[in-house]
Every structure is written in structure tokens, then in C-alpha cells.
C-alpha positions in Angstrom: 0.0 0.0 0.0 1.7 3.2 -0.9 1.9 5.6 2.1 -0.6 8.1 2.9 -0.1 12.0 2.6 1.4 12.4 6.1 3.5 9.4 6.0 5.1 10.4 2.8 5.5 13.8 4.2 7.7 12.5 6.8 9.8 9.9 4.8 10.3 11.9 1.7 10.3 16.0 2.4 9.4 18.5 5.0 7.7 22.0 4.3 7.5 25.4 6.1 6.1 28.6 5.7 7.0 32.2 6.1 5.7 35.4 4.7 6.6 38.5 2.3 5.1 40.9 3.6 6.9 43.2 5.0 5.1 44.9 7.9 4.3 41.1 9.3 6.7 39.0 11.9 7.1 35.9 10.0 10.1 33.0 9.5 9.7 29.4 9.1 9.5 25.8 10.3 10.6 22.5 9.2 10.2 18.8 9.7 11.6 15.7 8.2 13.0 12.5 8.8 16.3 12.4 9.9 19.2 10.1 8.9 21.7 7.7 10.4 24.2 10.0 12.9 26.5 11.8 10.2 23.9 11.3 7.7 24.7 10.5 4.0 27.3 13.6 4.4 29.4 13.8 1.2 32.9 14.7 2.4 35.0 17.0 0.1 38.6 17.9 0.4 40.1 15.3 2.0 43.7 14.9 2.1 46.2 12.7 -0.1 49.9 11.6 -0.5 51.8 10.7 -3.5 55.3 9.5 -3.8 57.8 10.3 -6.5 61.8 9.3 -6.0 61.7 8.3 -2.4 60.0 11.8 -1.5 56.3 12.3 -0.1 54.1 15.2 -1.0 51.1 15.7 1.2 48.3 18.0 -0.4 44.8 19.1 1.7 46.1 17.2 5.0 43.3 16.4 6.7 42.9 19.3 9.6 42.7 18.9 12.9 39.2 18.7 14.8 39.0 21.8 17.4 38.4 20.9 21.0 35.5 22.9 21.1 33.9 21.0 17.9 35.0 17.7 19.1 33.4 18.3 22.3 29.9 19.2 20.9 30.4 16.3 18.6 30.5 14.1 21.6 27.9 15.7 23.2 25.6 15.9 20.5 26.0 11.7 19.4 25.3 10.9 23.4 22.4 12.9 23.8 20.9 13.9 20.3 17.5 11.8 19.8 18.7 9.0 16.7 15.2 9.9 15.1 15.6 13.5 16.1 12.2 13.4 17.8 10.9 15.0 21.0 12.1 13.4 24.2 9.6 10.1 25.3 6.3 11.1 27.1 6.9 10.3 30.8 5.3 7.7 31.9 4.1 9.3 35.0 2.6 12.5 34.4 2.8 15.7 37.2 0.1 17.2 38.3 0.3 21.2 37.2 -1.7 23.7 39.1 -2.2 27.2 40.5 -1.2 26.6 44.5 -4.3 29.2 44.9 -5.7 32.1 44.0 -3.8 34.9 41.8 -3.3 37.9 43.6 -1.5 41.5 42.9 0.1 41.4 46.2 3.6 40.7 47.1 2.3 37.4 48.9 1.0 33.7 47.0 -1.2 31.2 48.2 1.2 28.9 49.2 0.5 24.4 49.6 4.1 24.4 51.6 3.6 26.9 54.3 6.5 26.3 56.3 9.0 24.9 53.0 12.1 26.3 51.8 12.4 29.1 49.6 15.3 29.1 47.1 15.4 32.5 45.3 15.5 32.2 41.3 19.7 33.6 41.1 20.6 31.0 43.2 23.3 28.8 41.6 21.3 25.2 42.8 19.3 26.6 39.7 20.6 26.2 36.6 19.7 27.1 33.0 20.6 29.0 30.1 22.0 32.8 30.5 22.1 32.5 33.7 23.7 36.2 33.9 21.5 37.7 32.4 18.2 37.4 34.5 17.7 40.6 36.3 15.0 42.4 38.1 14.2 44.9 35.5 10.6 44.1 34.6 8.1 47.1 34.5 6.9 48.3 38.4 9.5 45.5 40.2 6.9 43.1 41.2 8.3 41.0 44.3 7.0 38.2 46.4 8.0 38.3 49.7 10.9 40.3 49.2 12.3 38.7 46.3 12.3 40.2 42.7 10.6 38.5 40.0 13.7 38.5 37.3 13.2 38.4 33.5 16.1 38.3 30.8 16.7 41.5 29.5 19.7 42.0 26.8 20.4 45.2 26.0 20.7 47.2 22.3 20.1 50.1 20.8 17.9 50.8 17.5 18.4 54.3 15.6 19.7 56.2 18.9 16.4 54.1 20.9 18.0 52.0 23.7 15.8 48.3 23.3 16.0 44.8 25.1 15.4 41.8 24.0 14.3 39.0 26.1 14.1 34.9 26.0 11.8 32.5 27.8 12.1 31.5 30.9 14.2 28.1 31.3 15.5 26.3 34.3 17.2 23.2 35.7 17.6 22.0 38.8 17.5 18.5 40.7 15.3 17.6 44.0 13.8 14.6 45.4 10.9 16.8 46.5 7.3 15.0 45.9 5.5 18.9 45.6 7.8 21.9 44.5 6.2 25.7 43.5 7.3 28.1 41.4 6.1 31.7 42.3 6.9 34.3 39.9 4.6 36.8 38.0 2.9 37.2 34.5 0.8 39.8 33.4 -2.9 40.1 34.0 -5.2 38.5 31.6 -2.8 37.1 29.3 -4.3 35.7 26.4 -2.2 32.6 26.5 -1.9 32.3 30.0 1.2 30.7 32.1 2.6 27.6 29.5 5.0 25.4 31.9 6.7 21.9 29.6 9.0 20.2 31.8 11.5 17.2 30.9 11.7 14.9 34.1 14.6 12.7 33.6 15.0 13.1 30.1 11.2 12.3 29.6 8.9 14.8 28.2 5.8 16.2 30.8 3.5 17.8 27.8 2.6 21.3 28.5 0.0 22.9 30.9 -1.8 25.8 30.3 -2.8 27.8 33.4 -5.6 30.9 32.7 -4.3 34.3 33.9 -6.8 36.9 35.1 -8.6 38.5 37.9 -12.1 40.7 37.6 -11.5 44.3 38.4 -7.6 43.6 37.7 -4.5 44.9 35.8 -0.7 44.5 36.0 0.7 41.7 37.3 -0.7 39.0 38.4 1.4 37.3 41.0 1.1 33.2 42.0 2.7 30.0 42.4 2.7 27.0 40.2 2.3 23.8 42.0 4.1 20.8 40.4 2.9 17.6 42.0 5.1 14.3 41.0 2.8 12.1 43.9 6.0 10.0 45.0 9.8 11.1 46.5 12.7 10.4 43.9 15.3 12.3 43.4 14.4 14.0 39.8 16.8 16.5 37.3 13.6 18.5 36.2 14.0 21.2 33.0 11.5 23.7 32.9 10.5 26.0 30.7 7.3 28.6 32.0 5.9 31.8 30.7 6.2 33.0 34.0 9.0 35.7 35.8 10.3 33.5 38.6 11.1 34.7 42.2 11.7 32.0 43.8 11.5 28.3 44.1 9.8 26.3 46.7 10.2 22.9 48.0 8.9 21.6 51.6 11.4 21.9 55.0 11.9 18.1 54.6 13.4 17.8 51.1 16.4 18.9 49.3 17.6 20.7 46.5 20.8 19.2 44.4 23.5 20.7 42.3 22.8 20.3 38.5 26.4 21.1 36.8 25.5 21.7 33.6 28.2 24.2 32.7 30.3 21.9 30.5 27.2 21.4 28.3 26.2 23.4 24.9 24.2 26.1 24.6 22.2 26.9 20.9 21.1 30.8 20.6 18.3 30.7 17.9 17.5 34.4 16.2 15.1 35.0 13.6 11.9 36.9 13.6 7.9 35.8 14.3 8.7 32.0 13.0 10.5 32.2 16.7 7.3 33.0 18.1 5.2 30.4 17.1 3.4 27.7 19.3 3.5 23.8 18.9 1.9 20.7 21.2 4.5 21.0 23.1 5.9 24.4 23.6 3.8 27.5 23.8 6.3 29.9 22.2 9.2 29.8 21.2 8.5 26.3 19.7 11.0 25.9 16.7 14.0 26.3 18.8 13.1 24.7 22.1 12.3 21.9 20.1 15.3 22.1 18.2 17.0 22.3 21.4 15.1 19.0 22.8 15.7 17.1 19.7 19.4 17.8 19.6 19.2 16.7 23.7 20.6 20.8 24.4 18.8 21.9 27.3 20.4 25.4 27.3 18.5 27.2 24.9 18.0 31.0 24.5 16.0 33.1 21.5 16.1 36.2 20.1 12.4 36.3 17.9 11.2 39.6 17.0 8.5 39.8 14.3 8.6 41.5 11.0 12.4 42.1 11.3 15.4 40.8 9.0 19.4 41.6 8.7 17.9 44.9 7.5 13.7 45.5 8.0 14.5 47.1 11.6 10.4 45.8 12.0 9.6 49.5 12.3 12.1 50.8 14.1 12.5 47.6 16.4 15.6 46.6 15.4 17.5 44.3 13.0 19.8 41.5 13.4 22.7 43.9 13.6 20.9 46.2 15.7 20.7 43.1 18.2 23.7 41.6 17.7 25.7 43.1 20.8 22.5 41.9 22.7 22.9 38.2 21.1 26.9 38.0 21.7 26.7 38.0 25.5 24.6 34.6 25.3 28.1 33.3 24.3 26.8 30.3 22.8 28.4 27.0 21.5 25.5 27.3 18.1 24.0 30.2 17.0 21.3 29.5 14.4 20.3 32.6 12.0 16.9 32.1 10.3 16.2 35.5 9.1 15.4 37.2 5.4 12.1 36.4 5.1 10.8 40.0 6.0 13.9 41.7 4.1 15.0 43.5 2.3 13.3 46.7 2.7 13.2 48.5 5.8 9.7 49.3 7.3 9.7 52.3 9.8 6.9 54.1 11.8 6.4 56.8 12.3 6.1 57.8 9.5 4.3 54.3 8.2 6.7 53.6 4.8 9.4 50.9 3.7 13.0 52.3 2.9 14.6 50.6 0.1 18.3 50.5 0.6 21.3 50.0 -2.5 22.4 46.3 -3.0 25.3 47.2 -1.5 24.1 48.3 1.9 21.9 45.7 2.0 24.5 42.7 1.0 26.8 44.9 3.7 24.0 44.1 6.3 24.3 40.4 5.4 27.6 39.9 4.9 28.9 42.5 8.1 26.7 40.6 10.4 27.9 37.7 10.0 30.6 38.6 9.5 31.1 40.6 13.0 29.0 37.6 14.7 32.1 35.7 13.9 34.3 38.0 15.4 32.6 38.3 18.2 32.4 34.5 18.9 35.7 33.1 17.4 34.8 29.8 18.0 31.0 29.6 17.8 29.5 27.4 15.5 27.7 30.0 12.9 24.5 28.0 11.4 22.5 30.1 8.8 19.3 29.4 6.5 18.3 31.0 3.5 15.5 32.6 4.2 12.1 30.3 3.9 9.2 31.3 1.7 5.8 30.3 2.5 4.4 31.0 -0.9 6.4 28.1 -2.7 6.1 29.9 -6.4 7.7 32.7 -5.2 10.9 30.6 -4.1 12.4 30.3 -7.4 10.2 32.9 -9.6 11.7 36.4 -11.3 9.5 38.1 -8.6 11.6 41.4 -7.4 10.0 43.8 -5.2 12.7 46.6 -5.6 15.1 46.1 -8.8 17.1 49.5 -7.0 17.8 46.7 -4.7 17.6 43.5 -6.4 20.3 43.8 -9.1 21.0 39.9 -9.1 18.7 39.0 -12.2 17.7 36.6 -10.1 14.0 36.4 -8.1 14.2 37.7 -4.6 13.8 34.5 -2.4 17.5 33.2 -4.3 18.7 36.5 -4.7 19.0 36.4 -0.9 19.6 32.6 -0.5 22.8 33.2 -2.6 24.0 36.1 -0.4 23.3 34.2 2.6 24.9 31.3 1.2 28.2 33.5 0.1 28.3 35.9 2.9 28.9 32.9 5.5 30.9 31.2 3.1 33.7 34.0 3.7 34.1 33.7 7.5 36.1 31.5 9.2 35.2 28.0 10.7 33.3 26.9 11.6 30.1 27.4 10.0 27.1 25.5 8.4 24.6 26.7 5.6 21.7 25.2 5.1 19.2 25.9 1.9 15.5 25.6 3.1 14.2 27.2 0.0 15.0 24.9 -2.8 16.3 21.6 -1.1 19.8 21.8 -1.8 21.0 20.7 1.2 23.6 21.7 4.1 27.0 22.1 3.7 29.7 23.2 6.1 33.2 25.4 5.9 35.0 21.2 6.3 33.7 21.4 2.7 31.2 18.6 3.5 27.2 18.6 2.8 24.4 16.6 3.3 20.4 16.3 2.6 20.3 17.2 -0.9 16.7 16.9 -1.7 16.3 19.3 -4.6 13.4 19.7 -3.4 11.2 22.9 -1.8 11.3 23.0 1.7 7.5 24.5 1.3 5.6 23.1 -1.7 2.4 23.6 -3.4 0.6 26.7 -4.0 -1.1 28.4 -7.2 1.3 29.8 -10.1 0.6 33.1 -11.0 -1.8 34.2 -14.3 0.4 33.1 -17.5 2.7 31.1 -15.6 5.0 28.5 -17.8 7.7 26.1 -17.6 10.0 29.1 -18.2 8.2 32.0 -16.6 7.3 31.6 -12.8 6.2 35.7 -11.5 4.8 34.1 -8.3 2.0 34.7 -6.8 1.8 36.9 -3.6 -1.8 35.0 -3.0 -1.0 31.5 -3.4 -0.2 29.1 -1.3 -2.7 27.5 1.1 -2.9 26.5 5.3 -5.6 25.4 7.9 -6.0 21.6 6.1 -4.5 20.4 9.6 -7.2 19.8 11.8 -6.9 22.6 13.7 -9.5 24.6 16.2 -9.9 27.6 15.1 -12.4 28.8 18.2 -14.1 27.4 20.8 -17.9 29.7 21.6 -18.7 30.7 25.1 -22.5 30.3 25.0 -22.8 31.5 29.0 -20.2 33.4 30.6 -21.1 32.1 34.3 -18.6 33.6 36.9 -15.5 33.1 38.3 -13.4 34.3 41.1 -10.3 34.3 38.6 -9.8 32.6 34.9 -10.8 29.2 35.2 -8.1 26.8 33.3 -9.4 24.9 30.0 -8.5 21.4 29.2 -9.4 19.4 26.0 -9.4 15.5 25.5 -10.3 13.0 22.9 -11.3 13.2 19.9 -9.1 12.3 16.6 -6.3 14.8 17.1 -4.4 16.3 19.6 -1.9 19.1 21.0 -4.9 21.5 21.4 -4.1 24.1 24.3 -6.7 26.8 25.7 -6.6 29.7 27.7 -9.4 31.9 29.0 -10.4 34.9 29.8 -12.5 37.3 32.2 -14.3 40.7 32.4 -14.1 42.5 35.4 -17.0 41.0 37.2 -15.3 37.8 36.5 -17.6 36.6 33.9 -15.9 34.1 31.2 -15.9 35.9 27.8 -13.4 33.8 25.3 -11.8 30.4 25.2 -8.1 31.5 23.5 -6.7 29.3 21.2 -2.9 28.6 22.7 -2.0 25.6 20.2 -4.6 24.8 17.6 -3.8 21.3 17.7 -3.8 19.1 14.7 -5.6 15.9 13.2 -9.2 17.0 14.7 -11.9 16.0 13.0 -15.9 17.0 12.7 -18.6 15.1 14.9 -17.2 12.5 16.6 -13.5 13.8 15.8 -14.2 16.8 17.9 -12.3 17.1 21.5 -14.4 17.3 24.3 -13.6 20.9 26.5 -14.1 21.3 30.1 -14.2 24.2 32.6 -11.9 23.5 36.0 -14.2 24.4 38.9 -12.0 25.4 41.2 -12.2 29.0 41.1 -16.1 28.8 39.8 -19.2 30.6 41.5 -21.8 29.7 38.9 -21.1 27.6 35.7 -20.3 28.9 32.1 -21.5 27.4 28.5 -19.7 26.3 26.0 -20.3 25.6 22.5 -18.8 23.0 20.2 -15.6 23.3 18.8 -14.9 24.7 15.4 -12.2 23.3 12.9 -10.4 25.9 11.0 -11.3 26.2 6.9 -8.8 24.9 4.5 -7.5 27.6 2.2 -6.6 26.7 -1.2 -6.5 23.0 -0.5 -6.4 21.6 -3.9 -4.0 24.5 -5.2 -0.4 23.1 -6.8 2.2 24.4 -8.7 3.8 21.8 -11.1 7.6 22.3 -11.0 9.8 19.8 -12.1 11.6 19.8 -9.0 8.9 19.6 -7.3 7.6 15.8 -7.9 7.3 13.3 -10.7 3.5 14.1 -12.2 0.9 12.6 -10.4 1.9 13.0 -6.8 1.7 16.7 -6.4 -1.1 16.6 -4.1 0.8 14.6 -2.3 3.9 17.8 -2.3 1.4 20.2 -1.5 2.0 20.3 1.7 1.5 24.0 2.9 -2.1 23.2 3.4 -0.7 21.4 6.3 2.6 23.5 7.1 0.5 26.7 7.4 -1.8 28.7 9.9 -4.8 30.0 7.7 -2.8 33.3 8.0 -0.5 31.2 5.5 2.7 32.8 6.8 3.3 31.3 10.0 3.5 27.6 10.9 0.7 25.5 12.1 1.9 22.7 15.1 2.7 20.3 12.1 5.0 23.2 10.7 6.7 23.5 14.2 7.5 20.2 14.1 8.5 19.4 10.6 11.2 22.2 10.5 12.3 21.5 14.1 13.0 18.2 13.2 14.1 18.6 9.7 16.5 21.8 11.2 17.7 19.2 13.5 18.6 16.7 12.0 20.5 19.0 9.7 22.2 21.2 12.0 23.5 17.7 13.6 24.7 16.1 10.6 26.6 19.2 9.6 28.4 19.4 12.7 29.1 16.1 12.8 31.0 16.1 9.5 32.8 19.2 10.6 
């Protein structure tokens, strides 16, 4: 039986999306199948002797393998999934909850009244950029006397001092049965408090815990209690939406050192792809699961939307703008997936896109990297070309600015190229990887890998009077939502509640849906917020079944029935040679899937085909470095 859609998805190709449109946040994800360790890397360059009159010439000597590399190349083959899939779900699953009521005091309801508090700086708790968390939030929320820290890095955009920030990720090992985590998030947040935790290398999936309070505003200060319902001694990762203050763990137990200096650290930068949720993660999802399928726990991001090396995202800042912010991460990986919103700049105020010369444009390319490098001698340097949701636009003579564009070529591999050549011309080590037109990874050893020649995103509808030889693109096709998503959930009756009840789904055909809620100010329940769509839902009996938590309830909302997102452009394709032999291009099409309705940004599937596929990649590259 020849495999279904999905299935051939996974064994032959993976898709992703982004977006051209310049005043939107956009990047893209990936997934495929991932090959043996090392992968079916092609070597190049590899050194020989010849012998002539009792004398031995040596040409290309083999070089030798930097420490550093050799290290993460150890690390990376004993902890790197061999599939490059998520860690396994734990067998025994915590119980996640608020420890009580929300409140904008500096005091939380508390299950361990007389435990031991741990503050979040102290060095039992470990994680990425650990220097960098620093009370600096807006109005210094505290809980009993200890600051609620956030990460903050510092840069400066057109004479406007900025920080950038990165989720909130921590390590640490107890044998405590209950521990809390008491920080702050703001009031009413649509997506509420997400908390994933790997327990012992096994992956707890995500919790979503509602945010708001009637009559409310600010922050909203509590404490998340993580129940395990036995002793053992556990090394538990976290990663919450919350701005811890401290940790909490009852007078009995004990809190262990986690050394985890001597392991890698990946920095991911890009723009709104960074931002997207998944089953599993509810932002930041492409490079924490990069970072879980690679077995890095240290992971820190730099995602703002609608920016590029050069669109400052009106007047947000640009990859060079940020990079003195990114440097100070000093990781052992920094992955670059920007270029999707380049190359023009948008600003506001005034509202309007700046079009720059090619060669201060190629000068913001090339001199980012290019200082990056400098910067970080021995980092390894990964960048993408940039991904195109709109597949016919990948390899059309589309140019939005010919001032700029002088290549001949259409944008998408007009900028591909100069990625391609500006991080060809710094010094090891360093790994490209083309997620536009398939052609593969390759790395400054000279080796590459994962040559697909084929589209990273495929499908779509070619432009009017597209041929075999003339491809415009289309700034409309394209398609998304075909993935069994929920697009809304209806609140029939608003009942009321003494702070936003939590939302869980279950059953039904798919799965990975996450909901939030929220409140008015007399506490009434006014919409179910769509964290993580899900995927694979179906109508009727395919439907998940969505309940209220009670605990906070004094009289009962109403819910409707879930509603599946609309497929747009389902059947659309654009016949390519590259793309597939004839006759299987519905099978290729496979932004229907990859894609949000928005069709720019990733849907969960999306997530997790370019984690995996970036993964995989990233991993065989260094490997053969």
C-alpha cells in the first residue's frame, strides 16, 4: 500500500512557511526524517599523499578537529534523539496547578507553608543565561521580598536604547514529591502561564494555566504547584511563561546541584517563525524543540516579528541592531533564520518601507555575520536561506525593488545566494543550510548533506500566465488550515468566576490543542483563547471534548462546540519539475498542512516538521565538521 499523505510527508520531504510581507513577523519551520548519525554527508577535500623518487608530497592534509567542535560532537551523538524526535512522554505525568488564588500582592497562596524558599539567582538553579536574568521588569513586582527576574539583553535601535528578552528556562534536581514556582505574569494574558518540563530526560506535555482576575491589571502574582505524587530524586528542565522569584520545595526535602556548565548552549535568532506555538511548547517552539531534539537543554532566543538583517520591524531593530544583545549569550550554536521580512526597511512613524542600495543591504548580510564571527571566534555560525511560504515565489523572477535586487535573479534566491556567500567567507566553523530549494547543508569542512532538490514548502497556485519558463509568483497562493486545527471554541454562557478558570481538551481524533481563558471585570468568562490549535481534529465525533476547571467557579459557564479551521486553497499546486514526478503533487502540497490559515506562519505540524528537519541538519553538519 503506498503511504498516505502524512507518512510520505515525513519519509520523503518537509515543508514550512513564512511570509513577504513586510510589515508582518514571519520565519519558518521544518520537519523531516532524519538520517543515520552523520547522515549521508558527502565529504570534500580530503587529504592525499603521492610518492615520487623516495620523496612524499602531502596535499589538503586532513585538519585537525577543534576541542571545542570535538566536544559538541560528543555531546551531540550521546544525547541527540537518533530519530531526532521529542524526548519520550513520561510515563508518569505531574500534576500542574495554580497553589491558589492569583493575587497583585507581594504574597501567594502557598500548599508548603512552612517549605524552603530558594530565590531564582541561586546557583542550585541552573539554565541558560544564567547572567543575564535581572529584576528589571516594569513596576519590580516582588513576592515576599524577592524580585521576580526576567532576561533583558540590551541594544540600541536608531539612537532608541531596546531589550530583547528569551523564555524563561530552568534546571535544577530535588527529590521533592510537591515543588512551586512563584513568579509573575501579566494580567489577563491571552495565552496564560505555559510550563513543559522534561523529568529525567522524559517529556511532561505542556500545561496551560488561565491568567486573570475581575477588576484587575498589571501583574498577576502566584505560584505554580508541580505535584510528581511519590519522593525520587528527579533532574527536572522547565521551561514557563512566568518571571520567577523563587522556588519552593517543603522543609523536609532537598535541592541538588545540576552542573551543567560543561554542556552546549544553541542561541536561535530569527523573527515571528521564533514566536510560534506547537503541542508541546507555547512559544518559542521551533528552537526549544530544536533544542530537545538535539538533547541541548540550554536554549536561549532572540524572535522579534517582522524584522530581518535589515527591516528594523519598524524601528524595532535588526539582526545587527541586536547583535551586541545576542553575543553576550556566548553560545556553542548560533542559528540565523532571518530574510524572510527583508530587504526593505519598514519604519513608523512615518508608516513607509525604505529601500536600501544592493550594496548596503549585501553589507547588512555579509557584516553581520561577519562581526557575529568576530565576536564569537569559535562559535559554530548556522544560517538558512531565508524560507518562503508562498512556494512559487521561491524560485520565480519576482523582485520587489530592482534599485535593490540587481542579481537577475528572483528575490527568495537573490538572498539565499547572499546568505549562502556571505557565510561562506568567514572563518570556521560554520554551516549553511538551503531551506528554500532543497539543496542541502553544507559546512566550511567542505562537506554537505540532505540534498533533496526539493522545496522546503511546496504547493501553491502559479501566477496568471505562468509556464515552464516564466514563474512571477504569486503573492496569494499558497494555502494553510488543512491540519485539523481549532480555530475557536464559543462561550455560550459566561457564568462567573473568582479568577480565569483553566481549559482542558481531550479525545477526539487529534491532539496538542491548548486553551486559555479569559475574564471581564465581574469575572464573567468571555473567550476560550486558542494557545496551540492542535492538529488531526476532526468533525462530529473527531471533535475534542472541552471542560471548565471548577475550582475558582461561582456559577457555571457554557460552551459551544468546537470549530475546525477552513482549509484555504486546498487543492491549489504548482507543477515544478523539481517539485515531484506528475501525479503525486497533491501529495507535495504540503502548505495546506505547514500553514496557519494566516498562511505565513507555521501550524503545530509546521513546528514540528522544521524543528526536526533543522535538526537533523544542524546535527549532521556538525558532525562532519
Amino acid at each position: 500500500m503506498p503511504p498516505d499523505r502524512r507518512q510520505f510527508l515525513r519519509l520523503a520531504v518537509g515543508a514550512s512557511a513564512g511570509s513577504i510581507l513586510l510589515t508582518a513577523c514571519n520565519d519558518a519551520v521544518v520537519q523531516s526524517t532524519p538520517a543515520a548519525s552523520g547522515g549521508s554527508a558527502t565529504a570534500q577535500g580530503a587529504g592525499s599523499t603521492s610518492s615520487s623518487g623516495g620523496s612524499t608530497t602531502v596535499s589538503n592534509p586532513t585538519p585537525t578537529v577543534n576541542p571545542a567542535i570535538a566536544s559538541l560532537q560528543t555531546y551531540l551523538q550521546q544525547h541527540a534523539s537518533p530519530t531526532f524526535g521529542m524526548p519520550a512522554t513520561a510515563s508518569s505525568i505531574p500534576s500542574i496547578t495554580w497553589a491558589g488564588l492569583l493575587s497583585a500582592s507581594s504574597t501567594v497562596a502557598t500548599s508548603l507553608p512552612n517549605g524552603t524558599i530558594v530565590p531564582a539567582s541561586s546557583p542550585l538553579i541552573n539554565g541558560p543565561l544564567r547572567n543575564e536574568y535581572t529584576a528589571s521588569l516594569s513596576g519590580s513586582p516582588t513576592i515576599s521580598g524577592y524580585p521576580c527576574l526576567a532576561v533583558n539583553r540590551p541594544y540600541t535601535c536608531k539612537g532608541q536604547a531596546r531589550t530583547v528578552g528569551s523564555p524563561t528556562v530552568l534546571r535544577f534536581m530535588t527529590d521533592a514529591p510537591v515543588l512551586e514556582l512563584a513568579g509573575a505574569v501579566g494580567d489577563g494574558s491571552p495565552q496564560g502561564v505555559v510550563t513543559t518540563l522534561i523529568v529525567n530526560d522524559e517529556l511532561a506535555p505542556p500545561k496551560v494555566l488561565a491568567t486573570g482576575r475581575p477588576n484587575a491589571g498589571g501583574w498577576d502574582i502566584g505560584a505554580i504547584r508541580v505535584d510528581f505524587g511519590s519522593r525520587a530524586i528527579r533532574d527536572i528542565w522547565v521551561q514557563t511563561d512566568m518571571y520567577l522569584a523563587y522556588l519552593k520545595i517543603d522543609q523536609h526535602d532537598t535541592l541538588f546541584p545540576v552542573d551543567d556548565q560543561s554542556e552546549p548552549q544553541i542561541s536561535v535568532i530569527g523573527d515571528s517563525y521564533l514566536q510560534r506555538q506547537s503541542a508541546n511548547f507555547g512559544g518559542g517552539a521551533i528552537a526549544l524543540e530544536i533544542g530537545a531534539r538535539l538533547g541541548i537543554r540550554k536554549v536561549a532566543i532572540d524572535g522579534i516579528g517582522g524584522t530581518g538583517y535589515w527591516n528594523s520591524g519598524g524601528n524595532v531593530g535588526n539582526l545587527n541592531d541586536r547583535l551586541p544583545a545576542d553575543v553576550v549569550d556566548d553560545s556553542n550554536i548560533y542559528l540565523v533564520m532571518a530574510g524572510l521580512n527583508d530587504y526593505g526597511d519598514y519604519t513608523n512613524p512615518p508608516p513607509q518601507i525604505v529601500w536600501p542600495t544592493a550594496a548596503t543591504f549585501e553589507q547588512a548580510v555579509t557584516g553581520y555575520l561577519q562581526n557575529l564571527r568576530a565576536a564569537l571566534p569559535n562559535a559554530v555560525i548556522v544560517v538558512t536561506a531565508p524560507f518562503c511560504p508562498v512556494p512559487p515565489m521561491s524560485d520565480s523572477s519576482y523582485v520587489a525593488n530592482g534599485a535593490t535586487n540587481t542579481s537577475g535573479l528572483g528575490d527568495f534566491l537573490y538572498m539565499a545566494q547572499l546568505h549562502k556567500n556571505a557565510v561562506s567567507q568567514i572563518a570556521a566553523p560554520w554551516v549553511y543550510i538551503d531551506v528554500l530549494m532543497g539543496g542541502g547543508w553544507l559546512n566550511s569542512s567542505g562537506a554537505s548533506g540532505d540534498i533533496t532538490s526539493l522545496q522546503w514548502f511546496t504547493g501553491g497556485t502559479p501566477a496568471p500566465g505562468t509556464t515552464g519558463t516564466y514563474k512571477p509568483g504569486n503573492t496569494n497562493g499558497g494555502g494553510g488550515g488543512g491540519f485539523g486545527g481549532v480555530a475557536s471554541i464559543p462561550v455560550l454562557g459566561g457564568g462567573q468566576y473568582l479568577q480565569a478558570p483553566d481549559i482542558t481538551a481531550n479525545g477526539g481524533a487529534g491532539s496538542g490543542l491548548l486553551l486559555a481563558s479569559s475574564i471581564d471585570s465581574a469575572g464573567s468568562l468571555t473567550s476560550i483563547n486558542i494557545v496551540s490549535p492542535g492538529s488531526g481534529y476532526a468533525s462530529g465525533s473527531g471533535l475534542p471534548t472541552v471542560s471548565i476547571d471548577a475550582t475558582y467557579q461561582v456559577s457555571a459557564a457554557t460552551l459551544g462546540s468546537p470549530v475546525l479551521m477552513v482549509g484555504i486553497n486546498p487543492n491549489g499546486a504548482y507543477p515544478l519539475p523539481a517539485f515531484a514526478p506528475p501525479g503525486v503533487t497533491g501529495d507535495l502540497n504540503n502548505i495546506y498542512v505547514m500553514l496557519l490559515t494566516d498562511l505565513v506562519h507555521p501550524s503545530p505540524d509546521g513546528v514540528e516538521y522544521l524543528s526536526t528537519r533543522l535538526a537533523q541538519n544542524i546535527f549532521q553538519a556538525v558532525m562532519a565538521l
